[in-house]
RODO-2510 file (C-alpha; in nm, 4 decimals, decimal comma):
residues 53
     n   res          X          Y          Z
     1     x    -0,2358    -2,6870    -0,2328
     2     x    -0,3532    -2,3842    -0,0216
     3     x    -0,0660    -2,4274     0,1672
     4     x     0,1912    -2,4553    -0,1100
     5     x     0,0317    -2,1232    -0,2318
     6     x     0,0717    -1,9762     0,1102
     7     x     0,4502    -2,0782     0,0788
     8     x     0,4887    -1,9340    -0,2830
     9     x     0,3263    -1,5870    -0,1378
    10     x     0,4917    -1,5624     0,1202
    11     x     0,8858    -1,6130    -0,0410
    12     x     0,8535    -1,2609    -0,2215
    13     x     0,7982    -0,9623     0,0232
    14     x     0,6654    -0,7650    -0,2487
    15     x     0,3543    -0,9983    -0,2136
    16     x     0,2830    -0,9901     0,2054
    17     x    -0,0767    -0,7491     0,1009
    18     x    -0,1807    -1,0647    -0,1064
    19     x    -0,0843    -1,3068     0,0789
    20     x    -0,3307    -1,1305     0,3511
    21     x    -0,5826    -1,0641     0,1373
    22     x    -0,5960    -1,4303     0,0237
    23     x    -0,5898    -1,5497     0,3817
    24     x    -0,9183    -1,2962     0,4209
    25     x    -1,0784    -1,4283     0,1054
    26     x    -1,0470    -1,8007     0,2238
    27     x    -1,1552    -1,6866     0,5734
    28     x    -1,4447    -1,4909     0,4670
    29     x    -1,5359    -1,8041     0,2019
    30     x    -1,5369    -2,0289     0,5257
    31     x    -1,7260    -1,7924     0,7240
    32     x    -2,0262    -1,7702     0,4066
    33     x    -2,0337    -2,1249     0,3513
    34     x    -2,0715    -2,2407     0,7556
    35     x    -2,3607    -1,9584     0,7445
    36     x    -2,4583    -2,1300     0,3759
    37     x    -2,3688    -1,9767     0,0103
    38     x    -2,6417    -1,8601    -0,1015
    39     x    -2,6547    -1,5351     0,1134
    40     x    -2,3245    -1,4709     0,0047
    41     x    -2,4492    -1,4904    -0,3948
    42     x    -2,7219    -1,2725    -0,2872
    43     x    -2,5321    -1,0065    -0,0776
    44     x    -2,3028    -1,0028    -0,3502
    45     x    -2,5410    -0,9471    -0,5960
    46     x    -2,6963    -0,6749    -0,4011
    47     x    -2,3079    -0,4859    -0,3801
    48     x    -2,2773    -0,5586    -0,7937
    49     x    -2,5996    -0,3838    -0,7963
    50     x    -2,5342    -0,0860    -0,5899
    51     x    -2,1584    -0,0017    -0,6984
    52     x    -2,0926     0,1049    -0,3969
    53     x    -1,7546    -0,0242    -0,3709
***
C-alpha cells in the first residue's frame, strides 16, 4: 500500500516535495517507534505546547 502510494506520488511532478516529505514522515515514524512511541507523544506534546513551529 505504501508503495502503491509512493507510485501514485511520484507520477505527477507537481507532487516530488510530498512525496519527500512522506518518505520523512514514515522515516521519522520508524525512527520514534524503534526508540518507543511514547516519547514521540510527549515531545510532540511539548512542541503543541510551545508553538514554536
Amino acid at each position: 500500500m505504501i508503495g502503491w502510494l509512493f507510485f501514485k506520488l511520484t507520477l505527477s511532478p507537481r507532487a516530488q516535495n510530498e512525496t519527500i516529505l512522506l518518505l520523512f514522515f514514515f522515516s521519522f515514524l520508524f525512527l520514534f517507534q524503534s526508540r518507543g512511541f511514547q516519547f514521540f507523544i510527549t515531545s510532540y506534546g511539548r512542541c503543541k505546547d510551545d508553538h514554536s513551529f
